[in-house]
Biopython code that builds the backbone (N, CA, C, O; Angstrom):
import numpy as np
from Bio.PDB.StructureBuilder import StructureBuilder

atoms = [
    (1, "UNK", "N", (15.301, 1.706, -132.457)),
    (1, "UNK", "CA", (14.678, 1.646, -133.771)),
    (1, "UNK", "C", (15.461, 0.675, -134.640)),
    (1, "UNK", "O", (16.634, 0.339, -134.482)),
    (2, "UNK", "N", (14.812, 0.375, -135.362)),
    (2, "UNK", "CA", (15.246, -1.318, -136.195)),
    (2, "UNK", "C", (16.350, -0.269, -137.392)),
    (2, "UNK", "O", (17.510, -0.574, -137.114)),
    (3, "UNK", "N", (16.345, 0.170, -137.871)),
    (3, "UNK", "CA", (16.828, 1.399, -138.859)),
    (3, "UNK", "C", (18.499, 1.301, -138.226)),
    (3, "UNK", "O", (19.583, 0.793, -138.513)),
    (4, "UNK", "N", (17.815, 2.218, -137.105)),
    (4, "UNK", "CA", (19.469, 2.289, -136.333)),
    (4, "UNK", "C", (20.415, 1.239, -136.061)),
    (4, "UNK", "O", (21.642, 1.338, -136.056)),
    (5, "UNK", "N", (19.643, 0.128, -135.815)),
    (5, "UNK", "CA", (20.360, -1.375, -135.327)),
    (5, "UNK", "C", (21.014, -1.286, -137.025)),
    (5, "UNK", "O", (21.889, -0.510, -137.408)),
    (6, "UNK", "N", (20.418, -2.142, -137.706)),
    (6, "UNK", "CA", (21.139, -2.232, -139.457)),
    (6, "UNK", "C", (22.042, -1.379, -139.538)),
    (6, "UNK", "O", (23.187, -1.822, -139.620)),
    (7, "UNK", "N", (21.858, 0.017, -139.544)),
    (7, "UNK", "CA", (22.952, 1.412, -140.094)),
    (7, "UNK", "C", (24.680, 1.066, -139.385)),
    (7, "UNK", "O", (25.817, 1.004, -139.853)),
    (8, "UNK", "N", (23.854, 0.855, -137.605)),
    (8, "UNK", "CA", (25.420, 0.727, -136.890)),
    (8, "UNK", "C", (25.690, -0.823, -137.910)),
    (8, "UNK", "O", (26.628, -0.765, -138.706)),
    (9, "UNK", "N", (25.070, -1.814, -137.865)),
    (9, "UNK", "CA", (25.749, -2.842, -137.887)),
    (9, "UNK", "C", (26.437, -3.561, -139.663)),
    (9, "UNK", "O", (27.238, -4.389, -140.097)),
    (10, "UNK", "N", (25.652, -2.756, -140.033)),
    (10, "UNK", "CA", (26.479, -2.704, -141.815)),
    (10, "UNK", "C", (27.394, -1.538, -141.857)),
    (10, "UNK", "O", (28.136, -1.469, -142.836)),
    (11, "UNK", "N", (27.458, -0.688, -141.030)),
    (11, "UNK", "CA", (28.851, 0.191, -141.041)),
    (11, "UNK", "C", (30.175, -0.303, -140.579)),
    (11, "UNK", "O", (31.303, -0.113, -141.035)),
    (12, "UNK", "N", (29.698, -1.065, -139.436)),
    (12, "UNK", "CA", (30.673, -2.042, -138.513)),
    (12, "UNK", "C", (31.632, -2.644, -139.504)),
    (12, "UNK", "O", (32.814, -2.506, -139.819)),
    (13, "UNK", "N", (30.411, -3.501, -139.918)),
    (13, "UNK", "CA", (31.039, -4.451, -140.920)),
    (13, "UNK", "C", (31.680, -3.869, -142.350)),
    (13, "UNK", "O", (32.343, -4.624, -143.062)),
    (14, "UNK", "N", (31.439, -2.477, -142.723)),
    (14, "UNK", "CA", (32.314, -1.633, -144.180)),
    (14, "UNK", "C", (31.300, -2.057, -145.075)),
    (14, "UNK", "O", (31.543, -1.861, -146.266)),
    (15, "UNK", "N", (29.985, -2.708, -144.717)),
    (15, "UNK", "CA", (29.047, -2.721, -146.638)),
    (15, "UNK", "C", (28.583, -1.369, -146.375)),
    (15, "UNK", "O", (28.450, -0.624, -145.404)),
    (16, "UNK", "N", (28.406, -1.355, -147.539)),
    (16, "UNK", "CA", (27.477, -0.349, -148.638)),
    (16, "UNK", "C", (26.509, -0.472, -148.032)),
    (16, "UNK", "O", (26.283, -1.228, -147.087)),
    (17, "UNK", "N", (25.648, 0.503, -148.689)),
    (17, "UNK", "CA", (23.895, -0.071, -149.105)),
    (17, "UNK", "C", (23.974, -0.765, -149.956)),
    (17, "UNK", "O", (23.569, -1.921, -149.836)),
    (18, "UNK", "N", (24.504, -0.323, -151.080)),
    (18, "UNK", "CA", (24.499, -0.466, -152.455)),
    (18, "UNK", "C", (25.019, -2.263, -152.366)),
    (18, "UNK", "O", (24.335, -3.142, -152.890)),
    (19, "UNK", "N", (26.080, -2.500, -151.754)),
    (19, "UNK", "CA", (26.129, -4.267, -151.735)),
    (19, "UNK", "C", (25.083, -4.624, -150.693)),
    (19, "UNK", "O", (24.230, -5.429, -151.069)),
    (20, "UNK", "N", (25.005, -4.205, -149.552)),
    (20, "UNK", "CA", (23.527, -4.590, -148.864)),
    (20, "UNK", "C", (22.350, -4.877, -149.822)),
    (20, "UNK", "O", (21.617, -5.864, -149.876)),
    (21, "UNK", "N", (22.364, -3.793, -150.534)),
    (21, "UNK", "CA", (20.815, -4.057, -151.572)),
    (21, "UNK", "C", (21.290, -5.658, -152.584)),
    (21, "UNK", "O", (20.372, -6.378, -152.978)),
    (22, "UNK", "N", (22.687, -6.013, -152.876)),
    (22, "UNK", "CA", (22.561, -6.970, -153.862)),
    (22, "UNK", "C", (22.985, -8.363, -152.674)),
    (22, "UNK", "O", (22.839, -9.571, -152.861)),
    (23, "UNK", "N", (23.436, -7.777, -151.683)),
    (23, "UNK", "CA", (23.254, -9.124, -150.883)),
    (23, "UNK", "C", (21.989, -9.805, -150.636)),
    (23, "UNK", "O", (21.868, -11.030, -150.673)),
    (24, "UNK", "N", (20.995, -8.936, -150.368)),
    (24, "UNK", "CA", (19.384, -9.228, -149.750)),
    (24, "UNK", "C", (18.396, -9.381, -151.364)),
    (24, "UNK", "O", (17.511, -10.230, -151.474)),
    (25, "UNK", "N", (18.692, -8.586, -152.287)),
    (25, "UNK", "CA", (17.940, -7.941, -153.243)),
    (25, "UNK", "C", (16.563, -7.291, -152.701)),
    (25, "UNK", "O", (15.407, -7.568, -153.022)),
    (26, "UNK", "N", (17.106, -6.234, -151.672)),
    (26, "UNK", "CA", (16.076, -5.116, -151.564)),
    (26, "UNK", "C", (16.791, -3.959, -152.027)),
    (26, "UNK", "O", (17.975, -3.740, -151.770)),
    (27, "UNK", "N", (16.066, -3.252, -152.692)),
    (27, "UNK", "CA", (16.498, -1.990, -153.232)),
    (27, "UNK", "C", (17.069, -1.505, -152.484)),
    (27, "UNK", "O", (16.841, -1.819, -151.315)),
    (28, "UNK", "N", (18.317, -0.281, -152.846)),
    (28, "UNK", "CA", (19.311, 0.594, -151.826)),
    (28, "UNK", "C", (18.028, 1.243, -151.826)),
    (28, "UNK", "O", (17.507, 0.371, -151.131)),
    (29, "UNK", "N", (17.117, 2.024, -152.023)),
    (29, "UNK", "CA", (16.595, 3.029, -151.648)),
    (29, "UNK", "C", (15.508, 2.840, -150.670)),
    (29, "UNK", "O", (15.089, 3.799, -150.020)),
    (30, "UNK", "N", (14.938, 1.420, -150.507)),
    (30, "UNK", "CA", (14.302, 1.060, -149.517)),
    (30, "UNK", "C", (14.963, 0.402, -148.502)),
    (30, "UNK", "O", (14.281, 0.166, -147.506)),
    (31, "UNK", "N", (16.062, 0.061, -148.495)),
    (31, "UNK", "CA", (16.954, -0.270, -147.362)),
    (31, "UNK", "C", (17.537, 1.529, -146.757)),
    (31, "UNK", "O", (17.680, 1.754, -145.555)),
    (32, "UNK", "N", (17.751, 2.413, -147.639)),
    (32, "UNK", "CA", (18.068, 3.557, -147.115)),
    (32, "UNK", "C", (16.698, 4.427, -146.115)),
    (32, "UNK", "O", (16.992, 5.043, -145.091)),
    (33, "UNK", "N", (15.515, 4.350, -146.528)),
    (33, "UNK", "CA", (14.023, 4.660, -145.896)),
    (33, "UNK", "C", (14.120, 3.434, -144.964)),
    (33, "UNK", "O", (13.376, 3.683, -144.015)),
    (34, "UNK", "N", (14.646, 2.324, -144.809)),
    (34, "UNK", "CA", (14.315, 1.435, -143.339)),
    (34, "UNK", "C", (15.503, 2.298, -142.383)),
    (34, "UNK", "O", (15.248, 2.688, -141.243)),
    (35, "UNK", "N", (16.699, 2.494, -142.995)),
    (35, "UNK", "CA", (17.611, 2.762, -141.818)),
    (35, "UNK", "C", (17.352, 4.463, -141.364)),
    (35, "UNK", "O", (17.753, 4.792, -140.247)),
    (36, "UNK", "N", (16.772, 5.372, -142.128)),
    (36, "UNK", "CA", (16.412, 6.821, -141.500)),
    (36, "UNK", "C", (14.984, 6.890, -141.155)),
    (36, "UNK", "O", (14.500, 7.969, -140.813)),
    (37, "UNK", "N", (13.960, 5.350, -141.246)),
    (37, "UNK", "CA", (13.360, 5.365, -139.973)),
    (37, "UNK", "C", (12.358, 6.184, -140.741)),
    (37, "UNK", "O", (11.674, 6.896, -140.006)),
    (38, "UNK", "N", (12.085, 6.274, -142.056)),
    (38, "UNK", "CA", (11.048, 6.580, -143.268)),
    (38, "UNK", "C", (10.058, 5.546, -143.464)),
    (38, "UNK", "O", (8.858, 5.673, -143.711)),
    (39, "UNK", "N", (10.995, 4.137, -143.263)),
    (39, "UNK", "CA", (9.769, 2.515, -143.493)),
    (39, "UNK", "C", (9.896, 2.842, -141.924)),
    (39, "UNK", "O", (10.824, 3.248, -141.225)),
    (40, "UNK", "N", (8.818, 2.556, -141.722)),
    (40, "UNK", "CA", (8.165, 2.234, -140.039)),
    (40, "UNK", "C", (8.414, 1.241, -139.771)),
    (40, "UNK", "O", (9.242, 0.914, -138.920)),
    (41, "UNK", "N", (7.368, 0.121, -140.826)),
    (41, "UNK", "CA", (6.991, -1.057, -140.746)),
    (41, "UNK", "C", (7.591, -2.266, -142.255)),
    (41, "UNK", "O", (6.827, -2.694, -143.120)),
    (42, "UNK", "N", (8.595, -2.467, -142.199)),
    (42, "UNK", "CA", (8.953, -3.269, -142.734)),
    (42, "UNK", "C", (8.534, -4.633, -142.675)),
    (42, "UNK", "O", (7.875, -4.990, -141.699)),
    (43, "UNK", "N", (8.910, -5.710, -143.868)),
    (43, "UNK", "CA", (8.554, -6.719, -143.325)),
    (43, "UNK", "C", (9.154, -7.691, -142.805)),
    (43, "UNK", "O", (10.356, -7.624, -142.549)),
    (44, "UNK", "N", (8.410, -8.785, -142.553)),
    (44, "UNK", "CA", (9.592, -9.263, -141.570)),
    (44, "UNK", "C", (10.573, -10.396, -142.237)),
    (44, "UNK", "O", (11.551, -10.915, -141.700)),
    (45, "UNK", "N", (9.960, -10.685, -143.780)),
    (45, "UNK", "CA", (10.581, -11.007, -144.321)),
    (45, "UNK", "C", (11.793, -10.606, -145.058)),
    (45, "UNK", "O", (12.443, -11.445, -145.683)),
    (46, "UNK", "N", (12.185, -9.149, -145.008)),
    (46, "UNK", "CA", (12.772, -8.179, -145.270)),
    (46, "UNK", "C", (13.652, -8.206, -144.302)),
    (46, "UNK", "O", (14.864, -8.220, -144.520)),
    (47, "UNK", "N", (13.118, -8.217, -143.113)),
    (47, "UNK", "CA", (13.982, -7.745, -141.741)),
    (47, "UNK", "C", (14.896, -9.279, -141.736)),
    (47, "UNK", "O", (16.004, -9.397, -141.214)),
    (48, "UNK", "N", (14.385, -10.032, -142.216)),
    (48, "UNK", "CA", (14.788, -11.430, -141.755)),
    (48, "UNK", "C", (16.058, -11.309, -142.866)),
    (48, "UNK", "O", (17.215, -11.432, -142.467)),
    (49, "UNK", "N", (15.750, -11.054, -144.311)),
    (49, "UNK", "CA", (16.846, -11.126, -145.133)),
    (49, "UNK", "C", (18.001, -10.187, -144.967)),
    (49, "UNK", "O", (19.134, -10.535, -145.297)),
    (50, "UNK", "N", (17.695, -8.776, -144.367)),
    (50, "UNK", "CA", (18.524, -7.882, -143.872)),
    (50, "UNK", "C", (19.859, -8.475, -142.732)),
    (50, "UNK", "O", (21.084, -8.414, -142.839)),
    (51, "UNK", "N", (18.963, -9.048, -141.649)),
    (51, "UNK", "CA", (19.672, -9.357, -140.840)),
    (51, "UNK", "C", (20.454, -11.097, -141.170)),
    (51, "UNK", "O", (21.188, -11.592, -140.315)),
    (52, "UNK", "N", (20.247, -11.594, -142.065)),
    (52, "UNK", "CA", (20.748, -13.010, -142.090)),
    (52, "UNK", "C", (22.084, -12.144, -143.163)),
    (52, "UNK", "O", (23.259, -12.498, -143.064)),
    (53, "UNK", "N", (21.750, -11.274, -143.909)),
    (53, "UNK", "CA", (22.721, -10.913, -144.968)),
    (53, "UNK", "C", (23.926, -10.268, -143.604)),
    (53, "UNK", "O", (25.011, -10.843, -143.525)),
    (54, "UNK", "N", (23.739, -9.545, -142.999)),
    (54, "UNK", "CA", (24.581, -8.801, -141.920)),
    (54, "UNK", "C", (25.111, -9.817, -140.691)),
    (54, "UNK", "O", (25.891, -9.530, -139.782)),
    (55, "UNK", "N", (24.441, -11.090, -140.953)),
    (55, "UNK", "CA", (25.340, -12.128, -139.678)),
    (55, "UNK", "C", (24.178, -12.156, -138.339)),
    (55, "UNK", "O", (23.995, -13.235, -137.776)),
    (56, "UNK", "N", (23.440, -10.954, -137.888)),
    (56, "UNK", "CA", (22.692, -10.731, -137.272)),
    (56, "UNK", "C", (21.706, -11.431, -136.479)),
    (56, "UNK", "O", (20.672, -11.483, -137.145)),
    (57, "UNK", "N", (21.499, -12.229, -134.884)),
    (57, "UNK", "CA", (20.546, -13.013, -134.629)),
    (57, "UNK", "C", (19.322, -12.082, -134.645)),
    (57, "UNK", "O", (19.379, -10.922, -134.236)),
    (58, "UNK", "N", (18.180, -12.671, -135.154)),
    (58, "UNK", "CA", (16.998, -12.148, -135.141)),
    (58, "UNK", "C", (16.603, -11.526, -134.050)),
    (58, "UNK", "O", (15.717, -10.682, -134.187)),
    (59, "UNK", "N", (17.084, -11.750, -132.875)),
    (59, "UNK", "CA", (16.490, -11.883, -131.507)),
    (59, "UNK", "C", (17.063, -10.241, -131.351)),
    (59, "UNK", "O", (16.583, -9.370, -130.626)),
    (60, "UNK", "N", (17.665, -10.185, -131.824)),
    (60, "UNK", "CA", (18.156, -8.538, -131.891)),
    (60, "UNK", "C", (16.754, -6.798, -131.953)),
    (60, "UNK", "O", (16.614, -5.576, -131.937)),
    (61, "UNK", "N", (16.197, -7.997, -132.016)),
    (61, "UNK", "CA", (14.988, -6.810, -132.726)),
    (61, "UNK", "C", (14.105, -6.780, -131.379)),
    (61, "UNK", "O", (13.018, -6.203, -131.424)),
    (62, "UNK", "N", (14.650, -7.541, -129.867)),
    (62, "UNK", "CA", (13.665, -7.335, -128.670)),
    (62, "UNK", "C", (14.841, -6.522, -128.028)),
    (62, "UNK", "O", (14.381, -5.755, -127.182)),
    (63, "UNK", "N", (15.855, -6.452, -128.114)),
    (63, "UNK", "CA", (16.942, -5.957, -127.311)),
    (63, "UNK", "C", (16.401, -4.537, -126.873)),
    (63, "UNK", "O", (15.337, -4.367, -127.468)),
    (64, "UNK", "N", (16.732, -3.329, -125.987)),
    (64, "UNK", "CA", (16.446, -2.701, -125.650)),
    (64, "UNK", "C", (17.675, -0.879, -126.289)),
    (64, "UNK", "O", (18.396, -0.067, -125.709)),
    (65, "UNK", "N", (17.278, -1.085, -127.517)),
    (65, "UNK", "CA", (18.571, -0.476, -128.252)),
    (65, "UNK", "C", (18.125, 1.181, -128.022)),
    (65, "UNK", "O", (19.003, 2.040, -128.107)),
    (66, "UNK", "N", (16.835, 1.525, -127.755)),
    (66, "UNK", "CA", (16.493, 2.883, -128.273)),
    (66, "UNK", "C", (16.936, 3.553, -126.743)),
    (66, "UNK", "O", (17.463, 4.661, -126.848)),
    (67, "UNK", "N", (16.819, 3.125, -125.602)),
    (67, "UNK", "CA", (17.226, 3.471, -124.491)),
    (67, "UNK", "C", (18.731, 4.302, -124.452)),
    (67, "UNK", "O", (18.772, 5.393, -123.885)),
    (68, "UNK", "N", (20.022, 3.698, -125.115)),
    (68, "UNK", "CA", (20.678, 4.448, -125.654)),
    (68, "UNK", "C", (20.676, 5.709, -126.278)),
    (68, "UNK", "O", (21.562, 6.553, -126.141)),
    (69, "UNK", "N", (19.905, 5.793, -126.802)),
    (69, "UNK", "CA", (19.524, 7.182, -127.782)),
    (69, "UNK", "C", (19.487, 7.928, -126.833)),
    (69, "UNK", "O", (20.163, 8.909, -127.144)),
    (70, "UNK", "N", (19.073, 8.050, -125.801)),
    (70, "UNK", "CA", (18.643, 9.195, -124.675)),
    (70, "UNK", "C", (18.809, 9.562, -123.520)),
    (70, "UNK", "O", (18.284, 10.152, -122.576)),
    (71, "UNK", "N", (20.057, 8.829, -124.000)),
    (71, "UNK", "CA", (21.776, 9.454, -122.949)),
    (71, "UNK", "C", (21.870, 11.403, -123.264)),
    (71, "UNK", "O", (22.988, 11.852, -123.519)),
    (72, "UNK", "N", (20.819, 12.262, -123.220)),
    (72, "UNK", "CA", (21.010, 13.791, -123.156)),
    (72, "UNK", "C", (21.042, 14.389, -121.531)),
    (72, "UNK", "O", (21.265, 15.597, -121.453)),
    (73, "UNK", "N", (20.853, 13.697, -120.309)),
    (73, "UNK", "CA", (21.104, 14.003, -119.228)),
    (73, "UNK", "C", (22.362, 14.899, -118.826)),
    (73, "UNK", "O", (22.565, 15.185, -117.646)),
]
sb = StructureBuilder()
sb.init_structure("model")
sb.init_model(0)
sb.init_chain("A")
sb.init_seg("    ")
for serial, (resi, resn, name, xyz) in enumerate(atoms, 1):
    if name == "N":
        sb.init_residue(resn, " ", resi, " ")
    sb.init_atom(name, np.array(xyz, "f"), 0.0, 1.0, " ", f" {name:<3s}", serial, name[0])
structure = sb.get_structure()
């Protein structure tokens, strides 16, 4: 989920939301509904400013990240 990718990767790095939101100028509270996976469908112009603000190649968003999640075996 696109949510989860951002959350790990602005934690990594020590931002906020709160500087996330003034790096991109998307609201903390709609950057907080993209990362718990509340926005479904963001846009991609959004996704694009998210991830250029975080260092992030775009190409990140085909990777196969959710497969992880469901390591409960």
């Amino acid at each position: 989920m696109i949510g989860e990718i951002i959350r790990k990767k602005r934690k990594e790095r020590g931002i906020s939301l709160s500087e996330l939101s003034r790096m991109t100028g998307v609201s903390k509270s709609y950057l907080s509904y993209i990362e718990r996976g509340m926005k479904k469908n963001p846009s991609i112009e959004v996704i694009k400013r998210i991830f250029h603000s975080l260092n992030l190649p775009i190409t990140m968003l085909s990777q196969d990240e959710p497969q992880k999640r469901h390591h409960t075996n």
